[in-house]
C-alpha positions as CSV (number, residue, x, y, z in Angstrom):
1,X,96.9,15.3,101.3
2,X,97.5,18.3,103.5
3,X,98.0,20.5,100.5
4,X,94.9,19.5,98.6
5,X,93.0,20.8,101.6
6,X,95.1,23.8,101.6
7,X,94.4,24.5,98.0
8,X,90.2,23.0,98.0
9,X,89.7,25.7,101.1
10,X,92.1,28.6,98.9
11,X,89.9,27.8,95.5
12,X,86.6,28.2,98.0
13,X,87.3,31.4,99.9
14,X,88.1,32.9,96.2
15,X,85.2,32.2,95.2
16,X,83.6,33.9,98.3
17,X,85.1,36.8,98.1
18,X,85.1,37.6,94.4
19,X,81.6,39.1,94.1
20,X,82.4,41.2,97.5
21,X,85.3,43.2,94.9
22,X,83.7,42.5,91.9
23,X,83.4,45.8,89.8
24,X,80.1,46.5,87.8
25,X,80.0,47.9,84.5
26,X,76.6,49.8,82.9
27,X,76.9,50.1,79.4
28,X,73.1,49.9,77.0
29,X,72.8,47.2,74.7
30,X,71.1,47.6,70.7
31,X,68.1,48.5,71.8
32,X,68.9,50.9,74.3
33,X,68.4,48.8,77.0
34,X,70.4,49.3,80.1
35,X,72.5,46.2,80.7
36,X,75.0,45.7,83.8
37,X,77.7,43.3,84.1
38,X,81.4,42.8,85.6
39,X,83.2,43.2,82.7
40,X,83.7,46.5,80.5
41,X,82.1,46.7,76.9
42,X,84.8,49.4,75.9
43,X,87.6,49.2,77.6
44,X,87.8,52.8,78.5
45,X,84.3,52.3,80.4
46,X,84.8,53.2,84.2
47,X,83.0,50.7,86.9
48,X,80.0,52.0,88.7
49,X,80.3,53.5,91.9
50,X,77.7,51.8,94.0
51,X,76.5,52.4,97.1
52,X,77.8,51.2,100.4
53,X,75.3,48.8,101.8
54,X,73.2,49.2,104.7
55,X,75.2,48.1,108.1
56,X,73.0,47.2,110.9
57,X,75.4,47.1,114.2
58,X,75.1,44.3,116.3
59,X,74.5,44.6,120.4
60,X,76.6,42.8,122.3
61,X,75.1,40.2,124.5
62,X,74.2,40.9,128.0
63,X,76.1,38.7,130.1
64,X,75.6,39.4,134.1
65,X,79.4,39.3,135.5
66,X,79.7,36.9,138.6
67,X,79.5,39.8,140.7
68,X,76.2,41.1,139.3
69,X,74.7,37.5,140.0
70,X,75.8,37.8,143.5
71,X,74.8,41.2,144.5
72,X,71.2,39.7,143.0
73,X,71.2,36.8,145.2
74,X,71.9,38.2,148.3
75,X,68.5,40.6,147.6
76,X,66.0,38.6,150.4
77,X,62.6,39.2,149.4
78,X,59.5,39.2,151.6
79,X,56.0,38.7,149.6
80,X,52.8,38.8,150.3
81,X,49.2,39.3,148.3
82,X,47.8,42.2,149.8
83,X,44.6,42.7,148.3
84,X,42.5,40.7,147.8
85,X,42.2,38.9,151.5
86,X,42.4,35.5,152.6
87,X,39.2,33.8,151.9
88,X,37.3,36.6,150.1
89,X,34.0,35.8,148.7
90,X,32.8,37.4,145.4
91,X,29.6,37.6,144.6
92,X,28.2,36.5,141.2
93,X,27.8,40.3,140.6
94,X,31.4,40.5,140.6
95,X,33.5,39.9,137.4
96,X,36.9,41.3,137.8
97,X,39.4,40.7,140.5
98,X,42.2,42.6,141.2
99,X,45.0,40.8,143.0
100,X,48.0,42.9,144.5
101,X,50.7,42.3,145.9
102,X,53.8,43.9,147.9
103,X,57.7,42.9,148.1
104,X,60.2,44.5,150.2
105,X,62.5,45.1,149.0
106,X,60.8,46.8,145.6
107,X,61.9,45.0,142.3
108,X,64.8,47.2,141.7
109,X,66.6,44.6,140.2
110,X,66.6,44.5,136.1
111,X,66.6,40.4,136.0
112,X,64.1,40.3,138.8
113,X,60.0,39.4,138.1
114,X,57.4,38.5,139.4
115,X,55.1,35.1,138.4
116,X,51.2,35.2,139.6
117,X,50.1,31.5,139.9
118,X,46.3,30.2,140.4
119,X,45.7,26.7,142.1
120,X,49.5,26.2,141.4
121,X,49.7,26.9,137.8
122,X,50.9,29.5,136.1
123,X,48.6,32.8,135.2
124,X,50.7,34.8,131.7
125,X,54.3,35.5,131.6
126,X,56.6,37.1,134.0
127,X,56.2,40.8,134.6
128,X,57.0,43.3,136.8
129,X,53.9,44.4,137.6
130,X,51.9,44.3,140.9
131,X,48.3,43.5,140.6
132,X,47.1,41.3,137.8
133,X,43.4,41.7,137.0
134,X,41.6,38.1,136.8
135,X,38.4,38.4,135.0
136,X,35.1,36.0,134.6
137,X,36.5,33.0,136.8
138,X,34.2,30.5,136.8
139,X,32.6,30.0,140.1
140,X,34.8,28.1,142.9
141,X,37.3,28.0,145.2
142,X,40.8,29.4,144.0
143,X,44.0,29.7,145.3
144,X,47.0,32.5,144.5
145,X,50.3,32.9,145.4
146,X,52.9,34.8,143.4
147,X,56.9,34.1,143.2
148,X,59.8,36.3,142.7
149,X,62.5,34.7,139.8
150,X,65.2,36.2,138.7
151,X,65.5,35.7,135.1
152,X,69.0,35.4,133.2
153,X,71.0,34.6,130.0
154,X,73.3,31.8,129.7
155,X,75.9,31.8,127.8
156,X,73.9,30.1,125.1
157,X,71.7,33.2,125.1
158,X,69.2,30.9,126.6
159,X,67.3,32.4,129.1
160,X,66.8,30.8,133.0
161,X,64.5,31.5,136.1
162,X,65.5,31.0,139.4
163,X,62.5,31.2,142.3
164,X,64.3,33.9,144.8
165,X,60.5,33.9,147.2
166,X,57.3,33.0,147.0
167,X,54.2,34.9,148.9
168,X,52.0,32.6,151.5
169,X,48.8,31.3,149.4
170,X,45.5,33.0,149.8
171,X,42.1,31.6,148.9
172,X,39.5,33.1,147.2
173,X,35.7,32.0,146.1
174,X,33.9,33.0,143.7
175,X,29.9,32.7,143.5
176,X,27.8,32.1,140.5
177,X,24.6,31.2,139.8
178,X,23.7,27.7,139.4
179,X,21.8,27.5,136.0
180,X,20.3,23.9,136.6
181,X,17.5,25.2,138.5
């Protein structure tokens, strides 16, 4: 039985590998027509040469060693939301808000990004930028905060966050006329 499984998986890598050193043969038919094929018409026809295929490297994956994890862990964040201030009113004159924010330490680290959220949720994708312009929030009351991850690649290539700080919330309002009037 062995040997039948031997032979089956000898029979199939054959047949793999045979068009990889296949030689090809250009030789014109009666009409004139240019025909290829992988065996000679003549047989002092020489194979075509043919051209070496394009070979896109591959990049290794980026796998943080133990000791890269660690010296990221033991960065201790402090965050806050520096602009705009607690309990800021905007006027319904006012469409765009800038909110910024400051971490000491900077975000030196390359796995290391910051989330903005709004009543909790979250507003886009990480980033590692420092003020997020909110525009044409309906009127209310609104609360930020924003969270430092860290952001790394299993094993799996999968990508996961880990929350390293989060900044005390603020709260905003935002004014706009009421239209029932």
């Amino acid at each position: 039985m062995r040997k039948i499984g031997y032979a089956l998986t000898l029979c199939f890598l054959s047949l793999l590998l045979s068009p990889a050193i296949a030689e090809v043969y250009r030789q014109l038919d009666e009409k004139g027509q240019t025909v290829y094929s992988d065996t000679p018409h003549h047989a002092a026809e020489n194979p075509v040469e043919l051209p070496h295929l394009n070979e896109i490297p591959l990049t290794p994956l980026q796998i943080p060693t133990d000791l890269e994890q660690k010296k990221s862990a033991e960065i201790q964040y402090q965050i806050a939301i520096t602009s705009p201030a607690d309990n800021a009113t905007f006027g319904h004159e006012i469409t765009q808000i800038t909110v910024e924010v400051k971490t000491t330490p900077s975000l030196a680290h390359p796995q290391h990004y910051l989330q903005y959220y709004r009543n909790n949720e979250p507003l886009g994708e990480l980033t590692k930028n420092t003020d997020l312009l909110m525009e044409n929030l309906p009127r209310g009351s609104y609360q930020l905060s924003v969270a430092v991850f860290e952001k790394t690649v299993t094993a799996r290539g999968l990508y996961q966050t880990k929350r390293l700080a989060i900044s005390p919330p603020i709260t905003i309002i935002q004014q706009r006329h009421h239209l029932s009037d």
